[in-house]
C-alpha positions, 0 to 999 in steps of 0.5 A: 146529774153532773158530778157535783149532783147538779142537774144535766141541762138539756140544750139540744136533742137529736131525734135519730130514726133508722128508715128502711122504706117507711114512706108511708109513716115517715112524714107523720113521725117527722112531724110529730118529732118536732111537736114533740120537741116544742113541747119539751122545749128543746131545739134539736134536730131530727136525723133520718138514717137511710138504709137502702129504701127504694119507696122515695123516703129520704126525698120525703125526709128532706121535704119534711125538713129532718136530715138524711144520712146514708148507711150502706150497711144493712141493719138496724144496729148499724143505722142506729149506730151510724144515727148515734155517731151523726147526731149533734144533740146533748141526748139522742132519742131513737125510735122506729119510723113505721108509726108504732111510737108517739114521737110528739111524747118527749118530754119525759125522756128529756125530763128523765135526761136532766135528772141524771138518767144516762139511758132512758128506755121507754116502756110498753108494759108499763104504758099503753099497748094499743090492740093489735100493735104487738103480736101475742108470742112477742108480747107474752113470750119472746120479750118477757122472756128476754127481758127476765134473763136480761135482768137475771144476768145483768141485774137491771130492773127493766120491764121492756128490754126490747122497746125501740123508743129509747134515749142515750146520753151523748156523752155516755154514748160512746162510752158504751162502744156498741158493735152490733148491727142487727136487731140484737143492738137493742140487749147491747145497749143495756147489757153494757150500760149495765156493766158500765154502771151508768143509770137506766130510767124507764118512761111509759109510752105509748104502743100503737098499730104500725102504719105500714102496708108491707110485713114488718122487718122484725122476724121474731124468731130470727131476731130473738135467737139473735138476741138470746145469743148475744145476752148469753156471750156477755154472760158465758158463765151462765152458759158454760160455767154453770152447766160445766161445773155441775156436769165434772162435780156429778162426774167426780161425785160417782167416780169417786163412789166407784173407787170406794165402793167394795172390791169384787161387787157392785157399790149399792145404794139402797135398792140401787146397785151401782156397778163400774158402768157408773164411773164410765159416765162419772168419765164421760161427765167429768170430761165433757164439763171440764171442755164446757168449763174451758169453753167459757174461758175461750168465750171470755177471751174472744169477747174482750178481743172483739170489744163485747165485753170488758176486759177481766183483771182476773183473767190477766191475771191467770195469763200472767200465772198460768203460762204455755209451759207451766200448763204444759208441765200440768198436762204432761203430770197429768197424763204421766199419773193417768198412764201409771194408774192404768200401768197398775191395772195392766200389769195385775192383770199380765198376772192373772194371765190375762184373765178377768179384771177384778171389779175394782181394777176396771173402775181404777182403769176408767179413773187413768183413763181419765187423767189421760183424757184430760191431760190431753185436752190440756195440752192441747188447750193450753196451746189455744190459749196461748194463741187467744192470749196474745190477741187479749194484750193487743185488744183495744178492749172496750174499756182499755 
């Protein structure tokens, strides 16, 4: 709906199709496209983006009256997004020309448009997946999957994230600054309209058997891992926070056992006995999460830069806090304490004429250590963070 709750009128639409040599369906999903805006009554156009076909499609394309564009680079975001910034109509409804959708079922998408959605995803779970249109691992592992971290992390409530039958506002379009080319531009779209707030509806569609000869271009593997690793850069704190604040909290959490534990024997927990071997991989936990726990403040960074997600007033925030030289001034403190706690350890044990380390000593040992190590993984951080610091102020960032 407009601003004054008012419904959006829907005057044209542009139906827009990646094509990759798809002569043997092309014809027929033209001509149901334009069935299909009789039926909703709308005018619009259709728009064929070829990609590089060599079967003769955009000859078929012209003869069938839709418009052709060329997009040299190959992939399906790119031909979308190339279709996007081409079409003319006040909603923009893709799908894919193997057959696969009924373009002549518009009228829902133009319905859910005029009531105010600004992304309309067509859904197979919710409608009719004729047999053998979709492949098992697609059908109950690869999308579901998908589909249940997408909600989990964005907190959308789709039940088809990957439908290639969808719809987007125009105005809304270029709001969502889509940069993916390849199959993944699908998660893009929501992810971001997500976080945009804009309004998902869902329609139920129809899912048939492809009409093409050859394999499809869809390599689910491939493409699901393509997938995967885009929802989880727009989502870092899953990937990095999360497992980086548990592994340095179970860290600290046995080095801290350790250093109360009795001087001259083994800390034990009921049957267990927990000797100074324990704080050696309470160490080893605290250094690796607290790398992953920066790795995720480098993945926040390089995102915003690269216009993949939107810029955090938080994180502005912490630059304009945490300077090079005051986290330099940090690291050096916190190797200088690590270096006195192992100067004590070293200098009992010159006193013992180098004899063997009381248990507790060991354990204080392993803690410098460890102030060191992590001192030194600052120092050195604070410094990468300088340089990704200043590419952060001149990202155009996608909401600047």
């Amino acid at each position: 709906m407009d601003a004054d709750g008012s419904k959006r009128p829907t005057s044209d639409v542009s139906v827009v199709m990646p094509c990759l040599d798809e002569a043997e369906t092309l014809g027929a999903c033209i001509r149901a496209a334009k069935d299909g805006l009789r039926e909703a009554g709308v005018g619009g156009e259709i728009l064929i983006v070829d990609n590089g076909s060599t079967d003769g499609s955009p000859s078929i394309a012209e003869q069938h009256g839709a418009r052709v564009v060329q997009e040299e680079r190959r992939g399906y975001g790119a031909a979308l997004r190339r279709g996007c910034d081409e079409a003319t109509g006040d909603l923009i409804i893709m799908g894919d020309a193997d057959g696969s959708y009924d373009f002549s079922q518009l009228e829902p998408f133009v319905r859910a448009h005029g009531e105010g959605a600004d992304v309309i995803m067509g859904t197979r779970i919710k409608g009719t997946i004729l047999p053998g249109a979709m492949p098992w691992k697609n059908r109950y592992v690869g999308n579901p999957a998908l589909t249940t971290l997408l909600n989990a992390l964005f907190r959308t409530r789709i039940s088809d994230a990957h439908c290639g039958l969808r719809a987007v506002d125009r105005g809304t379009y270029p709001d969502l600054g889509l940069r993916s080319t390849g199959m993944e531009f699908a998660s893009e779209m929501l992810i971001k309209a997500a976080v945009e707030g804009k309004r998902i509806d869902e329609v139920p569609i129809v899912f048939r058997p492809d009409g093409r000869s050859r394999p499809p271009h869809l390599r689910p593997w491939r493409d699901g891992w393509r997938h995967l690793k885009l929802i989880l850069l727009f989502s870092p704190s899953a990937l990095f926070l999360v497992p980086g604040l548990i592994l340095m909290l179970a860290g600290l959490t046995l080095l801290t056992l350790q250093l109360v534990a009795p001087p001259e024997a083994p800390l034990e927990i009921g049957a267990l006995r927990m000797d100074f071997h324990w704080a050696v991989l309470g160490m080893l936990m605290v250094l690796v999460g607290y790398q992953v726990i920066v790795v995720n403040y480098f993945a926040k960074v390089y995102a915003v830069t690269h216009g993949m997600r939107r810029a955090d007033p938080r994180l502005e925030r912490a630059f304009g806090v945490l300077t090079l030289e005051r986290v330099l001034v940090l690291a050096v403190l916190c190797v200088a304490v690590g270096l006195v706690v192992i100067g004590v350890v070293v200098n009992a044990w010159i006193s013992n004429d180098l004899g063997r380390l009381t248990a507790a000593s060991t354990r204080q040992f392993i803690f410098g250590a460890m102030l060191v190590a992590v001192g030194t993984q600052t120092f050195f951080n604070a410094f990468f963070f300088s340089i990704l610091g200043d590419g952060y102020e001149r990202a155009p960032g996608w909401d600047r």
